[in-house]
N, C-alpha and C positions, 0 to 999 in steps of 0.2 A: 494391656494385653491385646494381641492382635486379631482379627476375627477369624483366623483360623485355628487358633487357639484357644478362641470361645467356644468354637468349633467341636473342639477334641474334649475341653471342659465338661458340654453339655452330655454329650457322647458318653464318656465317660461316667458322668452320675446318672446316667440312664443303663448302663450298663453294670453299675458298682458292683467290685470285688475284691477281697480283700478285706472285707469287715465282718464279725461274727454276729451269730445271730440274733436277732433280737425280734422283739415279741409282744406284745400287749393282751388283755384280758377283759372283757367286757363281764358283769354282774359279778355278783357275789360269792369269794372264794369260795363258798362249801356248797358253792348252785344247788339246784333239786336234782338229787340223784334220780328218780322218780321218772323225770320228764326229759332225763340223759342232759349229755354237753357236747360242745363240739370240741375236739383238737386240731386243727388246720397249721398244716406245714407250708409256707408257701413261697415260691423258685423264682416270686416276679418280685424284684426289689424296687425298682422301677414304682411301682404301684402299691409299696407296705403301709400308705396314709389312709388310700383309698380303700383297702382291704379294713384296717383295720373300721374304719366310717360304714363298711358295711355289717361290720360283726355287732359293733355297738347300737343298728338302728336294728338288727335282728334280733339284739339282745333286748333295746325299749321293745319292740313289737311283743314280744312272746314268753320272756322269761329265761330264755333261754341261754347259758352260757357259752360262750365262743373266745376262745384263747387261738392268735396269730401270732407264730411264729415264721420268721421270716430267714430264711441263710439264703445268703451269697451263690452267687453262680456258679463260684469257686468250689463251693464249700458243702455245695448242697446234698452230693449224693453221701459223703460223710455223715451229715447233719442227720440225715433220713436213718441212714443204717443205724446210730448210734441213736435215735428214737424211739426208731421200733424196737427195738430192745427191752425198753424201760415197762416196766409195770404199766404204765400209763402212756403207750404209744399213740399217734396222731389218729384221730378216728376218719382222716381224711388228707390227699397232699396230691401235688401236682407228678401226675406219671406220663412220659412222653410215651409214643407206641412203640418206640424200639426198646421201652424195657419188661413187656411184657414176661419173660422167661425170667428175668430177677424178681419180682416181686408177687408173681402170680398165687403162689402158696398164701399171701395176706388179704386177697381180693374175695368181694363178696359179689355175686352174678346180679348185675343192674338191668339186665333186660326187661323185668317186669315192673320197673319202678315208672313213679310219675313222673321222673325227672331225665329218663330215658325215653318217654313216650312225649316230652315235650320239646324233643331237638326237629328239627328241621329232617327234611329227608337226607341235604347233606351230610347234617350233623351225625343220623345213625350209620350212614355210609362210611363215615371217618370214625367213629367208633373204636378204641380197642377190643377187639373180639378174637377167640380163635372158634374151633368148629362149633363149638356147643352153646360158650356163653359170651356176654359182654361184661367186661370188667371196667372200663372207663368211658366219661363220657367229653367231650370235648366240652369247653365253655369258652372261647376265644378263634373266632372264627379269621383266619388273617390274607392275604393274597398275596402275591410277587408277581414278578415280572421285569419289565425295563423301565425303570422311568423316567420320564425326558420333559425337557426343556421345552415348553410349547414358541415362547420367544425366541430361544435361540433358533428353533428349528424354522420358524417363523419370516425369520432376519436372512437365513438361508436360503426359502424356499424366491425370497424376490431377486435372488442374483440370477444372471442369467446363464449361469453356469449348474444351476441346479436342477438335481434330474426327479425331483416331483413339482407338485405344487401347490402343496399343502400335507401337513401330519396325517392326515386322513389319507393318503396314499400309499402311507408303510403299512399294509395288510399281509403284507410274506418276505420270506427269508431274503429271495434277491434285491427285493428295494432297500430294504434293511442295510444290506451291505453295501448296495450301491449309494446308496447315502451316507452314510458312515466313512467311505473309503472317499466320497468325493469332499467330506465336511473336514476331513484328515487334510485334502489336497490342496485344501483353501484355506487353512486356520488362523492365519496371518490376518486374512481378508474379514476373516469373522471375527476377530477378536479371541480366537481360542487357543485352549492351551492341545485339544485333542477333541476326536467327538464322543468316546467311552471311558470312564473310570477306567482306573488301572486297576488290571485282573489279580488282584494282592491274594496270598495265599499267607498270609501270615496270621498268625494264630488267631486274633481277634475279628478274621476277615476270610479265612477258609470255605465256612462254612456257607456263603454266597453260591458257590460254587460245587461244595458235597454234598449240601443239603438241600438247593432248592433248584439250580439250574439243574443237574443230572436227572430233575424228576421227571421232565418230559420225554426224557429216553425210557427210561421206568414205564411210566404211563403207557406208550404205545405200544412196547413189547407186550406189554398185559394183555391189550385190548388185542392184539395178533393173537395171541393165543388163546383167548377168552376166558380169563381167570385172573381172582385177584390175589393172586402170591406164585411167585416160583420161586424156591430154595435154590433152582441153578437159574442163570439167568447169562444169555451168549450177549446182550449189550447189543445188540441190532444197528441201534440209532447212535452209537459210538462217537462215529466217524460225523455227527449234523452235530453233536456237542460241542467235539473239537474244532469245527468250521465257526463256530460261535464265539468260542473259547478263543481261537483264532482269530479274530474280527477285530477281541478287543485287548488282545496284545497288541497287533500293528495299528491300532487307532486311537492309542493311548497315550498319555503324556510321557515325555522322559523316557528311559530304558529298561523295559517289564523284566529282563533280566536281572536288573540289580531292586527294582522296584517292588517286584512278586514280592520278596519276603522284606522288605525294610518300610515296604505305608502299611499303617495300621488302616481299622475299620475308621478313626478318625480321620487319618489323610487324605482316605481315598472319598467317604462321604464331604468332606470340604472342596475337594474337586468341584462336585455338583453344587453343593450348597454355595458357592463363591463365583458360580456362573464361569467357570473355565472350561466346560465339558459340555455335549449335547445328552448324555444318554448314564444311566446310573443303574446296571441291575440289584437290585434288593427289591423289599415288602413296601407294603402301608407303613408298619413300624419305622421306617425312616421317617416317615413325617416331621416328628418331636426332633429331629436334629437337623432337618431342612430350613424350617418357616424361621421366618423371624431374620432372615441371611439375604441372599441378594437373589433370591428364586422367591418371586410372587405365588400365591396360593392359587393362583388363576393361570397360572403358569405352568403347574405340575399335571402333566400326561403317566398314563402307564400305557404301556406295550407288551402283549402274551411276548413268551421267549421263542420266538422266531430264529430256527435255527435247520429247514429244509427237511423235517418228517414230512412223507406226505399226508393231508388231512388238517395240518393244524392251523390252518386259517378259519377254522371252524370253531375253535377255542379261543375264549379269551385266558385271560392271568391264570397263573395256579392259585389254588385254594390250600392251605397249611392248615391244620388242626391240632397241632403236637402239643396244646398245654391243657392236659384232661386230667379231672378229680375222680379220685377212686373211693371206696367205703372200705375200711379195715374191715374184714371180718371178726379177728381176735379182740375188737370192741363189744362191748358190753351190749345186750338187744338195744338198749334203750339208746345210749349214744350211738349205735348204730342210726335208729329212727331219726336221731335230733340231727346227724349229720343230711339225711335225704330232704329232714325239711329244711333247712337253712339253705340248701342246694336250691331246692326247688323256688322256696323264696326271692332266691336270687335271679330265679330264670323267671316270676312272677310278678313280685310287689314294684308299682311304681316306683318307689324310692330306691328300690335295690338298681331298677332298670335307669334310672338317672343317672347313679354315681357311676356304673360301669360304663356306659356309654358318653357321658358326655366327662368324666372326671379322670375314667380310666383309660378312654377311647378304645374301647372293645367294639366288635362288633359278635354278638350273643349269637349261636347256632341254632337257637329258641325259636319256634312258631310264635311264640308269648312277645316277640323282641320284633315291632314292624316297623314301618319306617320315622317314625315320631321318636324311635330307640336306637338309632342308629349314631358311632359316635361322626366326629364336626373335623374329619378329614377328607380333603380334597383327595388324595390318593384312594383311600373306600371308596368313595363318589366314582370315580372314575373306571374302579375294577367291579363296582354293581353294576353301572351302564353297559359294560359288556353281557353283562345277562339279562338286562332289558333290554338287548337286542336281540336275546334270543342264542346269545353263545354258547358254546357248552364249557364248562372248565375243566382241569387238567385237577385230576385228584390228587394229593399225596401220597403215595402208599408208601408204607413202611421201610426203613431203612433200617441194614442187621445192626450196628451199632456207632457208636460217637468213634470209637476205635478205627471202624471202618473209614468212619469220614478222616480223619486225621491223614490214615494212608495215603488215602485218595490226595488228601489235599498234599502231604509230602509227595507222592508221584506226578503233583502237576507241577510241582516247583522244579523236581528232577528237568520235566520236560521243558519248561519254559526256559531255564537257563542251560538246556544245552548237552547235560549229564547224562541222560537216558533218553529212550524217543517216546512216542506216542506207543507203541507195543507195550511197553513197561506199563503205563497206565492200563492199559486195557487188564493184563494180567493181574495186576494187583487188586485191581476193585471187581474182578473177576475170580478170581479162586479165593481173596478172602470173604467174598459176599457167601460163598459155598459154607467154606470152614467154619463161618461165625453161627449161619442159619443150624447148621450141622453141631455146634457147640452149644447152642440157645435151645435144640431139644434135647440132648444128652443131659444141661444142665434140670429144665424142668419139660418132662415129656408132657405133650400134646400144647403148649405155647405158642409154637407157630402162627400166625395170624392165618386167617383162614381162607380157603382157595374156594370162593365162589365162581359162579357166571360172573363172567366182566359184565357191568351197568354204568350205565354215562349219567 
């Protein structure tokens, strides 16, 4: 097998789909009704060893029953629906914040709990909340941004045709570009194939781009208008996406026109992972498909998304919190309670704080979680050091739905190869951001996430 192929392998069973679900059960089938149980439905398949290693050391601690269930990525909002159903639905499961309006009728208000009172400021910041209460609480704290090659860029900076002189000089959009468009001019000289992934819009690999680069347009509209939700929203910072978006069509390998939809999220992370590229936009979460390839751990830089807002030199990476545990309400008081302590435990006991950080490579939104609990990626390392300089980060706010993203991603494929222009994108992720926000209250009124003072 080839290592680009090992590549797509690793990728792959880090991603698994396609398989049903499966599940394990820690103590004794008839547990203590007494002292409740846990039912945990869980979306990270990725980590069903590690999950289940936490339920079982929660189970020696305390008596407690915890039964993990695990479905597919694929699979999973079926799994959930056909759950909760059952007599015996999940007393707990992973809810992102754009489905607040689908499941809110099952949610019990965590704001008063210890396991809400034990997140980080961030952590309640990123919150699923609408006016009144809090429904979920984030447990996976994650970053994005650009991540780059510190050797390549390195190797670059001693030709004397290069216009920095050192990584430490890409601080805003123009150098960004002007480097990128000069490491394009030269790739012969550098050994490269291009100096950006290719901007792939294929199913596996959309979501780079609808879910995490569009957030810094998000973010500062907000922050203009000093609230944190608009149901309409004019896209202000459009036109600094597209410039970005832009950048790494023409600084990419091969032809994005036939490219956009035919590299997966495998092809395009083997770009970077194989040392043919300078620059990689994704997460921390790349890491587990990086290391181990021909990019040293001492090698991987991140970079905020630089993309000419004014102001954002002042930001390091975005900060993502999309994979938050909820408490059924239609759970029994008692498995109600046993769910908040096993959560809490998690956010608590050193042994819970091991397996998640160094087995899971999470990093916890927990005050309880400091730097001894942090997990063992150079990519974290690197998007914390932005805030021990004192950066501010780019929050996520919420996105109307996965549907949403989809369009988005079909209207940037329209635009890339040719089909529709840049207007068409704007309109679509423009009127159905309306339509969906507009359908997400019709479905359950007052769901909306909630319109505060904007806070950094």
């Amino acid at each position: 097998m080839n290592k680009r192929a090992i590549i797509a392998a690793g990728t792959a069973a880090a991603m698994i789909v396609g398989l049903g679900a499966c599940g394990s059960s820690n103590g004794d089938s008839s547990g203590d009704t007494a002292q409740g149980k846990v039912y945990y439905l869980n979306s990270k398949p990725e980590v069903v060893d590690q999950f289940d290693e936490l339920a079982k050391a929660f189970t020696d601690e305390t008596g407690i029953k915890v039964d993990v269930v695990t479905a597919t990525m694929a699979d999973y909002e079926t799994t959930l629906t056909s759950e909760l159903a059952k007599s015996e639905p999940p007393t707990t499961w992973t809810m992102s914040p754009n489905d607040l309006a689908k499941y809110k009728k099952y949610l019990t208000p965590m704001q008063d709990t210890d396991v809400y009172k034990n997140l980080t400021d961030a952590g309640k910041a990123s919150a699923v909340q609408d006016s009144e209460n809090v429904y979920a609480i984030p447990y996976v704290q994650e970053w994005y941004g650009i991540i780059y090659n510190k050797k390549i860029v390195k190797d670059y900076c001693s030709k004397d045709y290069a216009v920095i002189k050192s990584a430490d000089d890409i601080k805003d959009w123009p150098t960004l570009k002007a480097v990128a468009e000069s490491m394009m001019e030269h790739k012969d000289d550098l050994g490269l194939e291009g100096a950006f992934t290719t901007p792939s819009v294929e199913n596996s690999d959309y979501y780079r781009f609808t879910a995490h680069m569009i957030r810094p347009a998000e973010y500062f509209e907000y922050k203009d208008n000093n609230t944190t939700f608009m149901p309409e929203i004019t896209w202000k910072y459009l036109d600094n996406y597209k410039d970005l978006y832009d950048l790494q069509v023409n600084t990419s390998p091969g032809d994005a026109k036939t490219d956009a939809t035919s590299m997966s999220y495998e092809d395009v992370t083997a770009q970077f992972s194989l040392g043919e590229v300078a620059f990689y936009p994704n997460g921390v979460w790349a890491y587990s498909q990086i290391k181990d390839n021909n990019v040293a751990d001492e090698d991987l830089g991140m970079l905020p998304y630089y993309m000419g807002i004014p102001g954002e030199e002042d930001y390091g990476p975005g900060v993502i919190m999309d994979n938050q545990w909820v408490v059924n309400k239609n759970a029994s008081k008692a498995d109600q309670e046993a769910t908040l302590k096993f959560i809490e435990w998690v956010q608590t006991s050193d042994e819970a704080k091991r397996i998640v950080a160094k087995e899971m490579g999470f990093a916890m939104p927990a005050t309880t979680y400091g730097d001894d609990a942090q997990p063992d990626n150079p990519l974290v390392d690197q998007a914390l050091a932005y805030q021990k300089e004192g950066k501010k980060y780019i929050r996520s706010f919420e996105l109307p739905s996965l549907a949403w993203q989809k369009d988005f991603g079909g209207a940037l494929l329209e635009y890339v190869q040719g089909t529709k222009d840049w207007d068409n994108v704007r309109k679509v992720i423009t009127d159905e951001w309306k339509s969906t926000w507009e359908a997400n209250e019709k479905a359950a009124p007052g769901s909306l996430p909630a319109q505060k003072e904007f806070t950094e």
